[in-house]
C-alpha positions in Angstrom: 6.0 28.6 -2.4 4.2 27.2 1.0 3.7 23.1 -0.1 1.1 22.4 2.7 -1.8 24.6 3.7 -1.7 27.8 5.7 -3.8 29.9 7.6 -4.3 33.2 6.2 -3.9 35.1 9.5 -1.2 34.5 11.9 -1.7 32.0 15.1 -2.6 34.1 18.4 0.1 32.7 21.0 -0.5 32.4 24.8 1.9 33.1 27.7 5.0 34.0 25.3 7.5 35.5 26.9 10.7 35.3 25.8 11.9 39.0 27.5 10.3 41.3 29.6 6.8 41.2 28.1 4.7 39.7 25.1 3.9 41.4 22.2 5.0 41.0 18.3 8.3 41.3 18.8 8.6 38.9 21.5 6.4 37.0 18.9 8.8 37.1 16.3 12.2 35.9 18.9 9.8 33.4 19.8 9.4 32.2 16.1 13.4 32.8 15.6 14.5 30.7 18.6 12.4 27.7 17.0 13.4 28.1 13.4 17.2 28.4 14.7 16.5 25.3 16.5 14.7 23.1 13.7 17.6 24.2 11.9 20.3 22.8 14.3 18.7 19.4 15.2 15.9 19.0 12.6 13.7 17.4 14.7 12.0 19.8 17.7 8.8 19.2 19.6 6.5 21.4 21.5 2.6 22.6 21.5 0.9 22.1 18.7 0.0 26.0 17.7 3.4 26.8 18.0 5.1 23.8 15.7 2.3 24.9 12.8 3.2 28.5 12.9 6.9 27.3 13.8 7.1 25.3 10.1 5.7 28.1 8.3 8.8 30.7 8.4 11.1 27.6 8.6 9.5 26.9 4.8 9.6 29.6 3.5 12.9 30.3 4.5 13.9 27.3 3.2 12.3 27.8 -0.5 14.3 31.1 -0.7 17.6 29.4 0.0 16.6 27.0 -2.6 15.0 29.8 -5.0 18.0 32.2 -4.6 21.4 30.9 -3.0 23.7 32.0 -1.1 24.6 35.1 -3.4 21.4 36.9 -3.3 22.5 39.7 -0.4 18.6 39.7 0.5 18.4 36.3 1.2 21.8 36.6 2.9 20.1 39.2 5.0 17.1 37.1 5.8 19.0 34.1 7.0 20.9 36.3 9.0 17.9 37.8 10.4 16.1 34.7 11.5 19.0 32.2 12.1 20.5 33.0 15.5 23.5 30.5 15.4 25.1 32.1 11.9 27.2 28.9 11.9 23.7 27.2 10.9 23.7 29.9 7.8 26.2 27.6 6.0 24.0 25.0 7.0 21.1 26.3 5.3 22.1 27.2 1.7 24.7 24.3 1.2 23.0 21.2 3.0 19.6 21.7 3.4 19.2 23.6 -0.2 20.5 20.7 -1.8 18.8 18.1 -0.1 15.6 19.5 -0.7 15.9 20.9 -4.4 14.0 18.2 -6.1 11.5 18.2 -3.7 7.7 18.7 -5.1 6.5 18.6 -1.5 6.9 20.0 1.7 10.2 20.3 3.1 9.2 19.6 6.9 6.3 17.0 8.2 4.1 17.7 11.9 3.3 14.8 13.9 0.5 15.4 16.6 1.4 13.6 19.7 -1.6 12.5 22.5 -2.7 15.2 24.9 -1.7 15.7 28.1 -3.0 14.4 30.9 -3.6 14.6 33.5 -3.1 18.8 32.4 -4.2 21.4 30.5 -5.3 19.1 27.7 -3.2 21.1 25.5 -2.1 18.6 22.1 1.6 18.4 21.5 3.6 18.1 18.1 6.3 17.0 16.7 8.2 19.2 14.1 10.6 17.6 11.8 13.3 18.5 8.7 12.5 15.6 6.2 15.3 13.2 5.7 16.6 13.4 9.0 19.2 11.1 10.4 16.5 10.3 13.3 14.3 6.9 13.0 11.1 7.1 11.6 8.4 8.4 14.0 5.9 6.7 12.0 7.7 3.3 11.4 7.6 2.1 8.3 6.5 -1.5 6.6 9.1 -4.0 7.0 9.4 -5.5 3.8 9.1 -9.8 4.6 8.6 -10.8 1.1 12.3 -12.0 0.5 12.6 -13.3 4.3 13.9 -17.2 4.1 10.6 -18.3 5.2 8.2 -16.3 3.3 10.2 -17.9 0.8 9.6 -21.1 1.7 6.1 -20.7 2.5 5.7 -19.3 -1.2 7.4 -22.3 -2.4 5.4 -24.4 -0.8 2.2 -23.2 -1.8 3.1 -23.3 -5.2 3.9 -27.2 -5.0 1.0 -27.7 -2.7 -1.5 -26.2 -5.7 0.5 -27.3 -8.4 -0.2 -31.0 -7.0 -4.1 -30.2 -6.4 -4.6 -29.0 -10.1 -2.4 -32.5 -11.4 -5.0 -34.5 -9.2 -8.2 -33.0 -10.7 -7.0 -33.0 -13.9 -6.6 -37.2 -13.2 -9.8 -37.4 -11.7 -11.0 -35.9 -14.8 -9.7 -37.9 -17.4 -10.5 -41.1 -15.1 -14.2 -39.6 -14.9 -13.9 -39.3 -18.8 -12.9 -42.4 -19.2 -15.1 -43.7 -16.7 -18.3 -42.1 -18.8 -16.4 -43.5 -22.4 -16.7 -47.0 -20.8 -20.5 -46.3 -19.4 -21.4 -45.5 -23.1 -19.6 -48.4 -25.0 -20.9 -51.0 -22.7 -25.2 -49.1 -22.9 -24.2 -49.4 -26.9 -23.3 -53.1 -26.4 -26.2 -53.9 -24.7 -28.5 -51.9 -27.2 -26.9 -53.8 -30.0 -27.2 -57.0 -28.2 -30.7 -56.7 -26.9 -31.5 -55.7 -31.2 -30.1 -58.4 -32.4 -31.3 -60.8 -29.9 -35.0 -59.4 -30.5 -34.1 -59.7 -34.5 -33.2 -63.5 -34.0 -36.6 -64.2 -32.5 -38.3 -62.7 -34.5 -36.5 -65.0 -37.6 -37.0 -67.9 -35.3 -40.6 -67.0 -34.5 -41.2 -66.0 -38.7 -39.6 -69.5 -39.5 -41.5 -71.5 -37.2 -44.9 -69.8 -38.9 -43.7 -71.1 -42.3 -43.0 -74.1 -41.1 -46.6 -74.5 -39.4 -48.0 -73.7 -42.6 -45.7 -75.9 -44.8 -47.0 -78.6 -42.9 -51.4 -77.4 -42.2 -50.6 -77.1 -47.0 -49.0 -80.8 -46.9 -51.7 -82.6 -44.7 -54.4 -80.8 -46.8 -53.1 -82.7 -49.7 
């Protein structure tokens, strides 16, 4: 089973000539010369057209080392057929079967590369065996969380906000505290300014009696 998507008809090559002329056969030894050399150094590059078609057959063959092993005589046959180096037949059904037999995905990846030029314009590609011993043509994220000064820095920031949230929860309670006092004190001064107002008007009641005690005793 192909894991990547494939054109239904079969790429039209230009100016393949791998013999005397160009036709299908020289088609097909074109398309065994590549698969016998993804095979060998798992990482190949060339025109685009050609790696597509190229990681087609290299698939396929790959999914039937991996479907049937190395005692199914057709598959024997096949590998035969399409590997050119038979020393890379060994290669196929006991290092690259196993490598790729938990696989859910494709076995081989394309990169495109920029087009030439000045040229043709033509796009090249890169054609690769995934899990290669090669570096990573896309590089991957370093990971820097665990770096001694990403460590640090976290560290840091953690003390930094840890001491922000202690300060406003002081300012706060000191605003609380602030607003506690405001109210006691407007209290005092209400209950003040009542009892103040109560006393004169006792002192202003008494003097009245008084005034009349004294208009009642003159009168007599």
């Amino acid at each position: 089973m192909i894991r990547f998507p494939l054109k239904s008809k079969p790429r039209k090559f230009k100016y393949v000539l791998t013999g005397c002329g160009s036709g299908p056969q020289e088609r097909v030894d074109f398309l065994k010369k590549m698969v016998t050399s993804l095979i060998r150094h798992e990482r190949i590059e060339g025109r685009a057209d050609k790696m597509h078609e190229t990681r087609a057959y290299a698939e396929q063959l790959i999914n039937l080392a991996i479907q049937h092993g190395d005692r199914h005589e057709p598959t024997m046959k096949m590998a035969d057929e399409w590997l050119l180096e038979k020393d890379l037949v060994h290669k196929l059904f006991k290092v690259l079967a196993p490598r790729y037999q938990q696989y859910a995905t494709a076995f081989t990846s394309v990169h495109l590369l920029p087009a030439e030029y000045p040229g043709q314009g033509r796009f090249k590609a890169v054609l690769e065996l995934k899990g290669n011993p090669y570096p990573d043509i896309i590089p991957r994220e370093r990971e820097t969380r665990y770096l001694l000064t990403n460590i640090l820095l976290s560290a840091a920031g953690r003390d930094f906000y840890a001491e922000q949230n202690r300060l406003q929860e002081l300012n706060t309670k000191s605003e609380t505290v602030v607003k506690d006092s405001q109210e006691v004190n407007t209290s005092y001064e209400n209950n003040v300014s009542e009892i103040s107002i109560k006393d004169n008007v006792k002192v202003a009641s008494s003097t009245d009696n008084f005034k009349e005690s004294d208009q009642t005793s003159v009168s007599k």
